[in-house]
C-alpha positions in Angstrom: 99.3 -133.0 -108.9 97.0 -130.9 -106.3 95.6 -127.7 -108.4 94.9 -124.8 -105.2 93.2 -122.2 -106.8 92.8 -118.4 -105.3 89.8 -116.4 -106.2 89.8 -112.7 -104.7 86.3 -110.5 -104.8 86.1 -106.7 -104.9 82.7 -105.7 -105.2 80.8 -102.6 -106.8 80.2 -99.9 -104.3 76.6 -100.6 -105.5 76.6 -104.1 -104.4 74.0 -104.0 -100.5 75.9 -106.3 -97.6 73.0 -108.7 -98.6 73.5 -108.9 -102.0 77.5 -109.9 -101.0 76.9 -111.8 -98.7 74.9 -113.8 -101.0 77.2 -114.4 -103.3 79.8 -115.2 -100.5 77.3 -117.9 -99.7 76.9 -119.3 -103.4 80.8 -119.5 -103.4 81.1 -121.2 -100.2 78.3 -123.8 -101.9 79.5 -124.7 -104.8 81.5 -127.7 -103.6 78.1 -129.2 -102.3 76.9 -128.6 -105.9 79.4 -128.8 -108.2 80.1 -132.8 -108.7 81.9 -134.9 -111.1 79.7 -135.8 -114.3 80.9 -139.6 -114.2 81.2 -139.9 -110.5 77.9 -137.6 -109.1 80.5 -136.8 -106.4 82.3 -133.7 -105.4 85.7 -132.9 -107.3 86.5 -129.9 -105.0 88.7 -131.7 -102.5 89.0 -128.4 -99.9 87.3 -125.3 -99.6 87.7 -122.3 -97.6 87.0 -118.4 -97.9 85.9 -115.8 -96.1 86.3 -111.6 -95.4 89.6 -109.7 -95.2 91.1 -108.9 -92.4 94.6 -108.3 -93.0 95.9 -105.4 -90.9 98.7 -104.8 -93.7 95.8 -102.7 -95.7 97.5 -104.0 -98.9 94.1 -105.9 -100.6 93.6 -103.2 -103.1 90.1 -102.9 -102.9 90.0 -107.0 -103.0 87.4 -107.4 -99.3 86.7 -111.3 -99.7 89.1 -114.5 -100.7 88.4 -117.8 -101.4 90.5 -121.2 -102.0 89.3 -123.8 -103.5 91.7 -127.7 -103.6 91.3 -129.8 -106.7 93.1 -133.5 -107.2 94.5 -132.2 -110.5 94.2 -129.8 -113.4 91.5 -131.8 -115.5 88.9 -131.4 -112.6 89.7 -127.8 -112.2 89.8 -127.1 -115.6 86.0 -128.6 -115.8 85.4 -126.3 -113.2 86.5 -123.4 -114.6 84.9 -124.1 -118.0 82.3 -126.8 -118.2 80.4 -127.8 -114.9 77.1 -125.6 -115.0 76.4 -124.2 -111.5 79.7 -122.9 -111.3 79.7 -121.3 -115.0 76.1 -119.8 -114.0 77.8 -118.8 -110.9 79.7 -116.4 -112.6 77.1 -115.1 -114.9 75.2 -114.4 -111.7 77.3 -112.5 -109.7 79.0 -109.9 -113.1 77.0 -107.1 -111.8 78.0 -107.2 -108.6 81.9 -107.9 -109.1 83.9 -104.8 -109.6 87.2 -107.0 -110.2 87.8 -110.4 -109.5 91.8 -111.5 -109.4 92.2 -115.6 -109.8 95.5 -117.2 -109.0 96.1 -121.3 -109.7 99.2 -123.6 -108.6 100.8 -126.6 -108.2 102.1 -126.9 -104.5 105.7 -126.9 -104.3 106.3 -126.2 -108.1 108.2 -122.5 -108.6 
C-alpha cells in the first residue's frame, strides 16, 4: 500500500536564505538521486514541497514542507535508513535544522 510521507523544516535563526534555500533544493533532488539498488531507477513515486504560506499562522516555527509518495513501506523504509544520498542528506543539513517534524501513512487507513 502507497506510503505518503510528510517532512516539515524549521530552521535555525542562523541558517542565511542561501543556505535554506539550498537545502530546499537538495530535498526537492533527491528523487532524481535517490534510486532503487536492484532497479537503478527512482523509488520515490511523487514529490512535492515548497514554503509556507498558510494564513492560519498555526506552523509553529515549521517555514517549509515537503511530501514525498512511495509504492510501499519497504522502499520508504530504505529511504529512511539505507539509500546513501538521502542518509548523507540528513547529516548535511543538522546544523541548519532547528526541528524537523516527519509524519508517514497509508492513504485511507485511520
Amino acid at each position: 500500500m502507497t506510503i505518503i510521507h510528510i517532512v516539515l523544516f524549521e530552521f535555525k535563526s542562523s541558517a542565511s536564505e542561501a543556505q535554506v534555500s539550498e537545502i530546499c533544493d537538495r530535498m526537492a533532488g533527491l528523487p532524481s538521486i535517490c534510486v532503487h539498488p536492484t532497479t537503478q531507477k527512482s523509488y520515490i513515486t511523487s514529490h512535492g514541497g515548497g514554503k509556507d504560506n498558510s494564513p492560519e499562522n498555526q506552523a509553529g516555527g515549521f517555514t517549509h514542507g515537503f511530501v514525498c509518495e512511495f509504492e510501499n513501506q519497504k522502499d520508504r523504509d530504505y529511504y529512511l535508513h539505507e539509500d546513501p544520498k538521502h542518509v548523507q542528506f540528513v547529516k548535511d543539513i543538522g546544523e541548519h535544522v532547528a526541528n524537523v517534524r516527519v509524519v508517514d501513512y497509508e492513504k485511507g487507513v485511520f
